[in-house]
N, C-alpha and C positions, 0 to 999 in steps of 0.2 A: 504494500500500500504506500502511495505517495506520502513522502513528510511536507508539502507544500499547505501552506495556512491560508486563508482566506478572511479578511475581517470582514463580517456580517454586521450589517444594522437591520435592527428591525424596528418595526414602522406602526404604532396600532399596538396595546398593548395589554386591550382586553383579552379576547383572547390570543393575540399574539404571545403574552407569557408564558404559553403553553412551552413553545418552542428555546423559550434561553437555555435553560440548561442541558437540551439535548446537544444545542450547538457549541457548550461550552465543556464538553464530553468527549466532540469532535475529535480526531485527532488531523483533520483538515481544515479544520473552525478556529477563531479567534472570535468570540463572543465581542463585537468591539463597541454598539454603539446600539443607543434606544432612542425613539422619537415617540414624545406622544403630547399634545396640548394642553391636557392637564396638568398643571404643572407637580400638583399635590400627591399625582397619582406615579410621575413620572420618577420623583425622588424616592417614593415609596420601594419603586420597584428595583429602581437602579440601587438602592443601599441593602436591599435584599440578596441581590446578585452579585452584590460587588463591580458594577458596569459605571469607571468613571465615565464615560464620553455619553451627553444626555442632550435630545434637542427637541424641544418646543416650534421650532420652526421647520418644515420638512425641504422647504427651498436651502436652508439655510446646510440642514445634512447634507444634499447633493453635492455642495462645495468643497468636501470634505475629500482631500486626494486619499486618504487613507483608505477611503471607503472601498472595498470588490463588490461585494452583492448586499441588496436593498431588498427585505422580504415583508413585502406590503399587508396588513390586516387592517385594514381601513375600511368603512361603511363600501357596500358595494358603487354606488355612486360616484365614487372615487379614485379605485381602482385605474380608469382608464389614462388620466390623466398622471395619476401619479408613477404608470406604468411606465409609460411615454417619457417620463419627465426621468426617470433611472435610465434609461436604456441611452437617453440624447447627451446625458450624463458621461456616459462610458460605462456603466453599474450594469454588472448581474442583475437581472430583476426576476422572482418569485412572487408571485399574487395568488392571495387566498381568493376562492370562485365568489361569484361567477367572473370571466376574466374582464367582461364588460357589460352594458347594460344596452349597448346597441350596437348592430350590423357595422357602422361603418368607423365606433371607436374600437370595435376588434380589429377594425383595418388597420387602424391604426396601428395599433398594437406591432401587428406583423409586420408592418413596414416599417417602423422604428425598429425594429428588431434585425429586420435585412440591413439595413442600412448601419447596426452597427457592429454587426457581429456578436453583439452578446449574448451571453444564453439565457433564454425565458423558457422561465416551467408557470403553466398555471399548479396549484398545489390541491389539485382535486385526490382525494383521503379513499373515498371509497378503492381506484384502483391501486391503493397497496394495502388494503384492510385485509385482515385474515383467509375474510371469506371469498373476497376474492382472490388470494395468491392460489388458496384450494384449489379453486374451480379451474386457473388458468394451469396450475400444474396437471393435474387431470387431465383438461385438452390438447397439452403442450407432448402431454407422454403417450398423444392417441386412445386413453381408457375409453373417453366420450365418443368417438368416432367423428361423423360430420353431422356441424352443425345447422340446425334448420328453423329454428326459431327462438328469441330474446323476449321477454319480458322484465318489466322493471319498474320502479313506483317510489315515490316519495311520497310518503302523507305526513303530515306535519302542521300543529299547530300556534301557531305564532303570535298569538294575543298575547300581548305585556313586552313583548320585546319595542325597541324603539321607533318612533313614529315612521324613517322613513322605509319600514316594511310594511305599513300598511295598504294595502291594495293592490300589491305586486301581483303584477301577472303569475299565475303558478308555474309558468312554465321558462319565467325567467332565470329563474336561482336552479334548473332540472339535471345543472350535471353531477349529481349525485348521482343521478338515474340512467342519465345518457351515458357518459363515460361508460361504464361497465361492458354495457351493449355495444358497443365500440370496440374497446378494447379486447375485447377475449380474443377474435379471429383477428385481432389489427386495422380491421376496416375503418372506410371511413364512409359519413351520411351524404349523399347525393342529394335527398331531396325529404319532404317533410307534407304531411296531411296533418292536420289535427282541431277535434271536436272540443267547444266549450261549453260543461254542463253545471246548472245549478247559479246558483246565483249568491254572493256575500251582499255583508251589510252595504245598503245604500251609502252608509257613511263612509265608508271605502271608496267607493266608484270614482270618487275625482281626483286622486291623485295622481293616475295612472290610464284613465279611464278605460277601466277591464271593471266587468259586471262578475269574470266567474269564478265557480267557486273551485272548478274540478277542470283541468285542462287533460286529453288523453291523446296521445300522439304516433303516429304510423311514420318510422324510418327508415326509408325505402337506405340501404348501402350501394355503395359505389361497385359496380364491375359484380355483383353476384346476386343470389336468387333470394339474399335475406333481407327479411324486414324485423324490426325490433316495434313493440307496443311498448312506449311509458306514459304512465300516469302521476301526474303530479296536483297536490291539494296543500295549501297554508293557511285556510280560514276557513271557521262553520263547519266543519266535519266531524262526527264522533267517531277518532278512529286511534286507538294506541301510536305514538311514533313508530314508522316502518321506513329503511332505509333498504328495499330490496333489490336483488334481479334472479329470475328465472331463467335457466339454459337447458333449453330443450336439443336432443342429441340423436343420432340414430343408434346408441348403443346405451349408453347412459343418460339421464337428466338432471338436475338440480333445483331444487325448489326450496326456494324462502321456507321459513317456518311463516305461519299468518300469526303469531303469538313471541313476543321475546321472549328469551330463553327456552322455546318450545322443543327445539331444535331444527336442523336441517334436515332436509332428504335428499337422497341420492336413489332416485328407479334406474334400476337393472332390467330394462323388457318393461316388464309389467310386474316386477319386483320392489315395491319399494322398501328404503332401512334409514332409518334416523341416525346421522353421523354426528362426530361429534370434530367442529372443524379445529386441525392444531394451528398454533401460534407460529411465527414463520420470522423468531426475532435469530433465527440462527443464519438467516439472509446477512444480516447486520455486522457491522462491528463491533467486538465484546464492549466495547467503553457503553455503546448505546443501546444495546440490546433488550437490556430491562427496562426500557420506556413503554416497549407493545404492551404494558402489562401495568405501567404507572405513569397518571397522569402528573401535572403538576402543584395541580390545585387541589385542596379537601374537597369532601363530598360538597358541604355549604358554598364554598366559591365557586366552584367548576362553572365555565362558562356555558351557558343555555347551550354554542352548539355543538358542543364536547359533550353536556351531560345527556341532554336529546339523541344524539346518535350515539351512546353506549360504547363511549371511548374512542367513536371512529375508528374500530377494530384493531386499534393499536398501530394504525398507519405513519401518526406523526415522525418517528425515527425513520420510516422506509424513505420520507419527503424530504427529510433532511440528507439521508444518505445518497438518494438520487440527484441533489440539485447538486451537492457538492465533486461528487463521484464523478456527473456529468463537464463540471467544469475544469478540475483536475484532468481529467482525460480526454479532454479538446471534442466531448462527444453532444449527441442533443439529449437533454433530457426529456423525458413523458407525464405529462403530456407537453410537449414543446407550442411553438404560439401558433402554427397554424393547425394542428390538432388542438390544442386549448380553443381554438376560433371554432374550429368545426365541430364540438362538444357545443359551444356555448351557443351558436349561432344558429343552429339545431334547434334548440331551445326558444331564441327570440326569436325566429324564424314560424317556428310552430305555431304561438300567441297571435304570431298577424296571420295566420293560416286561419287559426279559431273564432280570430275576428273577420273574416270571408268564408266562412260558413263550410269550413272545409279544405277550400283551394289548394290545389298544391303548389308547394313554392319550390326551386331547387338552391341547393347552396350555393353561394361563391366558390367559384373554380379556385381560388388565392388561398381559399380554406383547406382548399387537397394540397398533399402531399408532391405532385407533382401538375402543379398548377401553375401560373404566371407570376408574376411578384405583385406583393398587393400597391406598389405605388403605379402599374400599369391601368387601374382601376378609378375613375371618377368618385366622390364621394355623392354624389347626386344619380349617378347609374347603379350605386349598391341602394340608396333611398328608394328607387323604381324597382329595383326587384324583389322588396321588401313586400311589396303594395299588391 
């Protein structure tokens, strides 16, 4: 393993605290610098960790030559710019999901990112959670055979979290759900149908102006005969937090438990057996390894979307080992920014599908892997294809 160090600032410190000490663990990390507005909250943190280098201003971090990678936990609102503004920087930049809140500041994104060579990972949990490292090893060693159908779903509710989630489209925040369905065969989404049903509080409606409560969505993949179903809900629903996906197989399947801690299943044929999925912190480096397993905060603090998704299957170290591992080794990390685009863009793509009553939309070609560069692309021509 490389001895090359890396000084990390992180950016967002709610739940971004999860992440200090895993990167101060590192043996590629230099835990070097925190940003957060509060200023009450920021000393708090930084005298905890022992992190002198503390910044209230995030324009003011970028200036910082010390700085390598910027690992942003910032309202999602904000995300795009702050993305933008690391990478024009020179900065490494990692963003907690979704990567952006619209089509053409994911363009962005990607184009700031061509443009500087640096490496961007969106820092989507589910594909390094347990249950999926399971499934993809499975697939990866042929158990499952060929696959022929995804399913996947986020239900989740979001009352008491801060105002500017109220009224979000469901299917803007969906690569919990999407990623998964992506990621197993390595595909990517071509194109998107999806239905809006049910209806939240009127008192929602104006923020965002989205009436639904339940968005359900058909992804058609790029070059093959699969389609993925997800379903995503954040208000008015009676339904335990579920963070799932189902992998339908021609020899094996997998299927969500519909109850936490219920367990999983794995059908053989028309055999099914409840597995019990192991831990996969032996991927890791021993320094970090016992993170799959401990979070950072008490049960009291743990942030809503750490505690709601049940540790996020112990992914955080897998996100830390990959952005760094990726950068050390001159490689792209996953999901990198035009997979991060075509995860997320999936998603806001779908929401204007559901507000056309179905329509299909297809992705921006900039969003595939082998697509054009996204500064070859109008920002008023990705606004049209939205539509």
């Amino acid at each position: 393993m490389s001895s090359q160090k890396l000084n990390v600032a992180i950016v967002g410190l709610s739940f971004g605290a999860e992440f200090i000490p895993i990167y101060q663990a590192h043996e590629n990390a230099n835990m070097y610098a925190i940003c957060q507005r509060n200023e009450e909250s920021l000393k708090q943190i930084g005298d905890a960790y022992n992190i002198a280098t503390r910044y209230t201003d995030y324009e003011e971090l970028l200036k910082d030559p010390k700085i390598d990678i910027v690992h942003i936990n910032t309202p999602p609102f904000m995300h795009a710019d702050q993305t933008v503004a690391a990478l024009e920087a020179g900065k490494h930049a990692a963003c907690t999901i979704p990567m952006a809140m619209s089509v053409e500041d994911c363009r962005r994104i990607v184009e700031a990112q061509e443009k500087s060579g640096k490496t961007y990972m969106m820092m989507e949990t589910v594909v390094y959670s347990r249950e999926y490292l399971y499934v993809k090893e499975l697939f990866d060693k042929g158990e499952m055979g060929k696959l022929q159908f995804l399913r996947s779903s986020h239900q989740q509710d979001m009352a008491g979290w801060p105002g500017y989630w109220e009224g979000l489209p469901p299917m803007y925040n969906a690569t919990h759900a999407i990623s998964p369905t992506l990621a197993i065969g390595g595909n990517e989404a071509e194109s998107v149908q999806c239905i809006g049903s049910g209806t939240i509080d009127k008192s929602m409606h104006a923020q965002y102006g989205s009436p639904f409560c339940i968005e359900s969505a058909h992804i058609k993949f790029k070059d093959s005969d699969l389609y993925a179903e997800v379903t995503r809900s954040l208000f008015d629903v009676a339904r335990q937090y579920r963070e799932s996906f189902d992998v339908h197989c021609s020899k094996k399947s997998f299927e969500w438990s519909l109850i936490e801690d219920d367990g999983h299943i794995i059908h053989t044929g028309e055999s099914p057996e409840r597995v019990e999925v192991p831990d996969y912190a032996h991927r890791l480096p021993e320094s970090i390894a016992h993170f799959t397993t401990k979070g950072v905060y008490d049960d009291e603090n743990t942030h809503l979307s750490f505690s709601q998704g049940g540790g996020h299957g112990g992914s955080h170290p897998h996100l830390v080992h990959e952005l760094l591992d990726a950068i050390v080794n001159n490689r792209e990390a996953y999901p990198n920014a035009r997979q991060g685009a075509n995860i997320t863009c999936s998603g806001i793509l779908a929401h204007e599908s559901a507000l056309n009553e179905g329509k299909k939309i297809m992705l921006p070609e900039w969003t595939l892997a082998n697509g054009p560069k996204a500064s070859a692309y109008a920002p008023e021509a990705e606004l049209a294809l939205a539509k």
